[in-house]
MARLUMPA-313524 format. One record per residue: residue number from 1; residue in one letter; x, y, z of N, C-alpha, C, O, CB in turn. Coordinates in steps of 0.2 Angstrom, whole numbers, plus 5000, padded with zeros to 4 digits. Last residue first. Glycine has a CB too. Example, Ala and Ser with C-alpha at 12.3 -4.5 7.8 and 13.67 -1.06 7.14 Angstrom:
2
+-----+------+------+------+------+-------+-------+-------+------+------+------+------+------+------+-------+-------+-------+
!  nr ! rest ! n.px ! n.py ! n.pz ! ca.px ! ca.py ! ca.pz ! c.px ! c.py ! c.pz ! o.px ! o.py ! o.pz ! cb.px ! cb.py ! cb.pz !
+-----+------+------+------+------+-------+-------+-------+------+------+------+------+------+------+-------+-------+-------+
!   2 !    s ! 5064 ! 4989 ! 5035 !  5068 !  4995 !  5036 ! 5064 ! 5000 ! 5039 ! 5067 ! 5006 ! 5040 !  5070 !  4997 !  5029 !
!   1 !    a ! 5066 ! 4972 ! 5039 !  5062 !  4978 !  5039 ! 5066 ! 4984 ! 5039 ! 5071 ! 4983 ! 5042 !  5057 !  4978 !  5045 !
+-----+------+------+------+------+-------+-------+-------+------+------+------+------+------+------+-------+-------+-------+
***
This chain:
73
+-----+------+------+------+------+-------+-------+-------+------+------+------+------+------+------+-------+-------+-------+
!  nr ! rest ! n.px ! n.py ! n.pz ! ca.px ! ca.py ! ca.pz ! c.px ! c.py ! c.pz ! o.px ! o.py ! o.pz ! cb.px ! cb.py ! cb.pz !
+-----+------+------+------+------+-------+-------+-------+------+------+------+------+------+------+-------+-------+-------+
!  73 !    x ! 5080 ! 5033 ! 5068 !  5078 !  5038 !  5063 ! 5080 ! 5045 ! 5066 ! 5079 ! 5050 ! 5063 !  5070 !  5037 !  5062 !
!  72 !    x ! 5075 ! 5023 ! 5078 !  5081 !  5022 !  5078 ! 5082 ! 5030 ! 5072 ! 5087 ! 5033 ! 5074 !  5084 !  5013 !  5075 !
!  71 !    x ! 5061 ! 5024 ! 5079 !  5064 !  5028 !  5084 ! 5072 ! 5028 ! 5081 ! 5076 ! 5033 ! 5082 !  5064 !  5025 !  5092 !
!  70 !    x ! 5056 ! 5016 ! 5069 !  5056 !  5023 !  5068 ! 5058 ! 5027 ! 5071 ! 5059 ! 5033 ! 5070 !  5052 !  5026 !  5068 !
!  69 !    x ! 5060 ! 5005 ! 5072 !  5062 !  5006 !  5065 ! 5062 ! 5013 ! 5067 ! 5068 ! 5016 ! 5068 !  5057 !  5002 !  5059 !
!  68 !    x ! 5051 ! 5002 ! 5082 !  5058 !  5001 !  5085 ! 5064 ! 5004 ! 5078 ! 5070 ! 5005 ! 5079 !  5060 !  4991 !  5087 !
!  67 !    x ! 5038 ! 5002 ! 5079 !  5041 !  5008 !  5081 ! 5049 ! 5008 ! 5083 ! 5052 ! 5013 ! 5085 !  5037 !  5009 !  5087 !
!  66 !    x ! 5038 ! 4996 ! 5063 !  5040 !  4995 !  5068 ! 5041 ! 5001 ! 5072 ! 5045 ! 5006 ! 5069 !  5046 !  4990 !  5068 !
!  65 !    x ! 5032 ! 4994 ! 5044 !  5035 !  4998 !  5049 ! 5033 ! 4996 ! 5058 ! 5027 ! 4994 ! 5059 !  5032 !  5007 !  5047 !
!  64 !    x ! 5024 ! 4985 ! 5035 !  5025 !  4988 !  5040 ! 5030 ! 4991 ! 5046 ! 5031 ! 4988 ! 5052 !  5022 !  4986 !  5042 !
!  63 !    x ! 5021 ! 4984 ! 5017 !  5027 !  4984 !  5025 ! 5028 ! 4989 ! 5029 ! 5030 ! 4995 ! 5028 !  5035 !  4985 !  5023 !
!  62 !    x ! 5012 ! 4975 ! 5006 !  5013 !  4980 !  5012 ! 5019 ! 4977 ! 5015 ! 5021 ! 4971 ! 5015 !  5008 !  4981 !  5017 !
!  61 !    x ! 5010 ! 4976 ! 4989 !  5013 !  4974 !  4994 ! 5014 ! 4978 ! 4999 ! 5016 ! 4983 ! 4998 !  5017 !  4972 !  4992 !
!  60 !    x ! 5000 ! 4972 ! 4975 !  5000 !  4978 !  4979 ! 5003 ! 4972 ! 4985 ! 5002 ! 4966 ! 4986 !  4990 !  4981 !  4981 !
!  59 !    x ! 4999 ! 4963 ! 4966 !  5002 !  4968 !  4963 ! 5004 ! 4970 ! 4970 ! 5010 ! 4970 ! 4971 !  4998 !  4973 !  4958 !
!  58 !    x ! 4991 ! 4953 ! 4968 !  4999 !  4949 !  4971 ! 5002 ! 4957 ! 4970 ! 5008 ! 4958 ! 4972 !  5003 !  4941 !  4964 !
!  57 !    x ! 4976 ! 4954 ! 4973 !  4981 !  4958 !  4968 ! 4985 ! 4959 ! 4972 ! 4986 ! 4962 ! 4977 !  4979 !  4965 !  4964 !
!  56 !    x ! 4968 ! 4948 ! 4986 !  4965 !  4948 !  4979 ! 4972 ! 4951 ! 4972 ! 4972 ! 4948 ! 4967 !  4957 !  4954 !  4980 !
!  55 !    x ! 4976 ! 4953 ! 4996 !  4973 !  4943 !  4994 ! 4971 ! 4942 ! 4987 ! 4972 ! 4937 ! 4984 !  4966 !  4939 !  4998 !
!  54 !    x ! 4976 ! 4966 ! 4994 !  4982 !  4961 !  4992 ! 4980 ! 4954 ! 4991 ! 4982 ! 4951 ! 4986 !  4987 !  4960 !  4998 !
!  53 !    x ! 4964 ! 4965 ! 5001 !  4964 !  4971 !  4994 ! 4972 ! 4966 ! 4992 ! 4971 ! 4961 ! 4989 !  4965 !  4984 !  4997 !
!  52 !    x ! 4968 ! 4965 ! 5017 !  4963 !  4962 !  5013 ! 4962 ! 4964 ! 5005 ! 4956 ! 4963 ! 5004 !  4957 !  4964 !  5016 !
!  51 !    x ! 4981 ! 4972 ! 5019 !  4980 !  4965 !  5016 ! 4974 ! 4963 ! 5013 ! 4974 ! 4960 ! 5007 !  4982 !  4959 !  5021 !
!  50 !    x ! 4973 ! 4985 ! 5017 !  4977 !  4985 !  5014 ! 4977 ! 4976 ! 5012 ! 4976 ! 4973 ! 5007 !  4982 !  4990 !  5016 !
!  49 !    x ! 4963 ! 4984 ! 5030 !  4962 !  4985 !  5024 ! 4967 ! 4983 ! 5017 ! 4965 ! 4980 ! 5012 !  4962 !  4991 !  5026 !
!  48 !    x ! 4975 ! 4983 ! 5039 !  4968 !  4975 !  5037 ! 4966 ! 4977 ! 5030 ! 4967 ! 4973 ! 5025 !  4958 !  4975 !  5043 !
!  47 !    x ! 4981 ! 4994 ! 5039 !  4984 !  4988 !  5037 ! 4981 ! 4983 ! 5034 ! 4982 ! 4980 ! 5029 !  4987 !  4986 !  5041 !
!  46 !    x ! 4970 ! 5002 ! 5043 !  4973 !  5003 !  5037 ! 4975 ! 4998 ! 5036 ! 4972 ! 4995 ! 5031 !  4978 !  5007 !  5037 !
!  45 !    x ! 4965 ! 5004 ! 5055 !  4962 !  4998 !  5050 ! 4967 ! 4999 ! 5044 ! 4966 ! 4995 ! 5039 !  4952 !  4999 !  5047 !
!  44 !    x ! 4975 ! 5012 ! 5067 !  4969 !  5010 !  5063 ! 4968 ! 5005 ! 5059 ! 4972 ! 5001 ! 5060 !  4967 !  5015 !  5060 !
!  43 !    x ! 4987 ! 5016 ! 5070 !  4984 !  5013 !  5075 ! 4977 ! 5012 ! 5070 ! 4973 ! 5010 ! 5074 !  4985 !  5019 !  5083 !
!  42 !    x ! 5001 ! 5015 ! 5061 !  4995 !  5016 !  5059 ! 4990 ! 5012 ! 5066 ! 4990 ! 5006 ! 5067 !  4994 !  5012 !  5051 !
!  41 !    x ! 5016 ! 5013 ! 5057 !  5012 !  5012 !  5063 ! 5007 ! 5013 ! 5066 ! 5006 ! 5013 ! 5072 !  5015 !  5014 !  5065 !
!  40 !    x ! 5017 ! 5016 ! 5043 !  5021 !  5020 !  5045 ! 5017 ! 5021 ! 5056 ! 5016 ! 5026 ! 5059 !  5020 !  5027 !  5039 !
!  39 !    x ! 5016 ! 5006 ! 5029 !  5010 !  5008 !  5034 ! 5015 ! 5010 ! 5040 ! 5018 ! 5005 ! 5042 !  5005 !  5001 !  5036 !
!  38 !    x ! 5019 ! 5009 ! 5012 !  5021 !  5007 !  5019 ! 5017 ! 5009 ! 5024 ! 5014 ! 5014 ! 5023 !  5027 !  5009 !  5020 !
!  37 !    x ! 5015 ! 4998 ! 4999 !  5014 !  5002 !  5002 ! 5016 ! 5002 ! 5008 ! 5016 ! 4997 ! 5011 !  5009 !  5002 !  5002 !
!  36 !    x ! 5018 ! 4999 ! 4982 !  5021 !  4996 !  4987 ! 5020 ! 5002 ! 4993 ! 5022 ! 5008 ! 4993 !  5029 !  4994 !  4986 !
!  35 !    x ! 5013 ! 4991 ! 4968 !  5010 !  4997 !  4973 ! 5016 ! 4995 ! 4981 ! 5016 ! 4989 ! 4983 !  4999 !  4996 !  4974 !
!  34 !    x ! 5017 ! 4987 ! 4953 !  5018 !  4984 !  4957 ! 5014 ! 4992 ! 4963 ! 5013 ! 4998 ! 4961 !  5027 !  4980 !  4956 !
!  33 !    x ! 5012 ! 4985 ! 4935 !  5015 !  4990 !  4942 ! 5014 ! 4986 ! 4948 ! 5010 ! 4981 ! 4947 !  5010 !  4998 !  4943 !
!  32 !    x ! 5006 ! 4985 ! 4921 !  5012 !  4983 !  4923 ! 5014 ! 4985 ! 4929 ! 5020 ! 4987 ! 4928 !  5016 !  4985 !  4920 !
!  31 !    x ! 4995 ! 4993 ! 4915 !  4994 !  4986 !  4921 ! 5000 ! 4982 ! 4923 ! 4999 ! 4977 ! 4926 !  4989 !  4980 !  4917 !
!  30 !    x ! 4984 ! 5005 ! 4910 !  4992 !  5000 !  4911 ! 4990 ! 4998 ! 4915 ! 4985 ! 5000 ! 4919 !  5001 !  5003 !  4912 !
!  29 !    x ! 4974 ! 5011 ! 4916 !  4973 !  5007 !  4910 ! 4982 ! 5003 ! 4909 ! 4982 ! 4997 ! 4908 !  4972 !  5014 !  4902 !
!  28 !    x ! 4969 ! 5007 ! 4933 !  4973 !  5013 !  4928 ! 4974 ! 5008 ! 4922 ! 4976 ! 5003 ! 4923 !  4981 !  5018 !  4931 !
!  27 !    x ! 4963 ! 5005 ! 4944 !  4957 !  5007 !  4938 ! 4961 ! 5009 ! 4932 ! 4958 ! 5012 ! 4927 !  4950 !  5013 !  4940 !
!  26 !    x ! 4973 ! 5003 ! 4953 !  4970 !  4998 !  4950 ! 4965 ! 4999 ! 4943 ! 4964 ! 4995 ! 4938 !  4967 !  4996 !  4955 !
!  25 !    x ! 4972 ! 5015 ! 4957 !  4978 !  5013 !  4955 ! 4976 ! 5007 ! 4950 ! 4977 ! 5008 ! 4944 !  4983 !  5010 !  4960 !
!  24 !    x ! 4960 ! 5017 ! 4964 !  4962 !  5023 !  4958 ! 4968 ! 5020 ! 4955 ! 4969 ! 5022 ! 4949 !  4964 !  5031 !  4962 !
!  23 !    x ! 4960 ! 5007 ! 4973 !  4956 !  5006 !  4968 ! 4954 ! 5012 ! 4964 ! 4949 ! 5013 ! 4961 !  4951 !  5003 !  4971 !
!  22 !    x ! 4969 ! 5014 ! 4983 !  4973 !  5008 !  4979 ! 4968 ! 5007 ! 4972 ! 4971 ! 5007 ! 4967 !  4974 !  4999 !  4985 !
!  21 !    x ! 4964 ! 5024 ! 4988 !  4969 !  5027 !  4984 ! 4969 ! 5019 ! 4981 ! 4969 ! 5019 ! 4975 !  4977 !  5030 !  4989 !
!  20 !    x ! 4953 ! 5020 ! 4994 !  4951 !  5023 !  4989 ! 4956 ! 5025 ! 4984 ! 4955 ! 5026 ! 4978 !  4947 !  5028 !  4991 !
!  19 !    x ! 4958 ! 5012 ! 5004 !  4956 !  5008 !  4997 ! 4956 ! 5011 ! 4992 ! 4958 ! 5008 ! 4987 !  4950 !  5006 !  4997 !
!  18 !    x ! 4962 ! 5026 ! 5010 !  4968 !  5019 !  5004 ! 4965 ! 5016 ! 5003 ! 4967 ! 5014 ! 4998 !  4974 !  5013 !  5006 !
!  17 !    x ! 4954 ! 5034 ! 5017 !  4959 !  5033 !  5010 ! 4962 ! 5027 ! 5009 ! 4963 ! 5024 ! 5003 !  4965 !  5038 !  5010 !
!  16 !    x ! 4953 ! 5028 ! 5028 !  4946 !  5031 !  5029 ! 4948 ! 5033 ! 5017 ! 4944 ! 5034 ! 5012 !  4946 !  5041 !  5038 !
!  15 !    x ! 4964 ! 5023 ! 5035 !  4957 !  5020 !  5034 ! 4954 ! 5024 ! 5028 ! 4953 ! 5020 ! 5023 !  4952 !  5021 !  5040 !
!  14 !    x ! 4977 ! 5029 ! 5036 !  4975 !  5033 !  5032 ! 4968 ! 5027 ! 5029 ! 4967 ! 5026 ! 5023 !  4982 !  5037 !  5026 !
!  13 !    x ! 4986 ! 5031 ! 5048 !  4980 !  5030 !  5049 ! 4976 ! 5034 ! 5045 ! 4974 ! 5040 ! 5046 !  4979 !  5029 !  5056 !
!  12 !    x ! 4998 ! 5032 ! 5037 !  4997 !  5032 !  5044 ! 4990 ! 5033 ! 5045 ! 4987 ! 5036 ! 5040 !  5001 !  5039 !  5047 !
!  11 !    x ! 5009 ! 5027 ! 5022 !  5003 !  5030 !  5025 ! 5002 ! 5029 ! 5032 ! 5007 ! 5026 ! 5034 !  4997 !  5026 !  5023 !
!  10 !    x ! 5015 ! 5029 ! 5006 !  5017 !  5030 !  5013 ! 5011 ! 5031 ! 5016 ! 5008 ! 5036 ! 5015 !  5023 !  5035 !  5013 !
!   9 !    x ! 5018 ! 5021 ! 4990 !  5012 !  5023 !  4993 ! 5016 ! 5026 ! 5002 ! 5020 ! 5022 ! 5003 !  5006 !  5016 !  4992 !
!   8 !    x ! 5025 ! 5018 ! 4975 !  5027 !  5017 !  4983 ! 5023 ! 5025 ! 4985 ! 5024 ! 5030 ! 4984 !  5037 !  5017 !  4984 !
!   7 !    x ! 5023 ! 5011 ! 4962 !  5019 !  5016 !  4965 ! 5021 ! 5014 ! 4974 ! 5018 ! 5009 ! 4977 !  5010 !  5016 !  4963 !
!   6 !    x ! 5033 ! 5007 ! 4949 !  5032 !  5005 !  4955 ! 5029 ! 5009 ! 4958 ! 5033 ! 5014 ! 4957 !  5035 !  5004 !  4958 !
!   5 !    x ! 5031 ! 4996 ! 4933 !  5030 !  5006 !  4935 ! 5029 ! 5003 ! 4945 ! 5026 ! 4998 ! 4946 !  5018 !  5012 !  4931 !
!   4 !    x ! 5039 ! 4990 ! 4922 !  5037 !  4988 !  4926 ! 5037 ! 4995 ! 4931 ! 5042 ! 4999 ! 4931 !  5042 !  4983 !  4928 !
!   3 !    x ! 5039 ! 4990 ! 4903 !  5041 !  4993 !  4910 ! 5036 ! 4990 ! 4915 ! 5031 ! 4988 ! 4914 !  5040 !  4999 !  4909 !
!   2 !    x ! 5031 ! 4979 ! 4893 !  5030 !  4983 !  4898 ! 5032 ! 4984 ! 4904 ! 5030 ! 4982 ! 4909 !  5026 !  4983 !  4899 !
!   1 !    x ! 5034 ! 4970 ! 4878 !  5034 !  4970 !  4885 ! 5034 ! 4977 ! 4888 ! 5039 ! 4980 ! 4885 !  5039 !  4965 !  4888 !
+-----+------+------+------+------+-------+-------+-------+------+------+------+------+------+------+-------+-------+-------+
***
């Protein structure tokens, strides 16, 4: 059995990259990993992007961040 590798990802209206980052993760010969992405208030498609890419690979998990999270910081 195979370690479990966690790729904690951090993003902000990063559209235009994270598919491209998740389907570099995905193409990688191990296959034990979990991707955990945070979406850091992203006024763009990021998030959609990202669940839509999740429905397919239980691997990849988002959490979205709250402005009420970031101010308290």
């Amino acid at each position: 059995m195979s370690d479990l590798v966690s790729i904690i990802t951090a993003s902000y209206n990063a559209e235009k990259y994270i598919e491209e980052t998740i389907k570099s993760v995905q193409a990688q010969t191990y296959q034990n990993w979990e991707m955990l992405i945070t979406d850091e208030c992203s006024t763009d498609k990021t998030s959609q992007i990202v669940q839509n890419l999740a429905k397919d690979d239980t691997r990849i998990k988002l959490f979205k961040l709250s402005n009420k999270i970031l101010a308290q910081q």
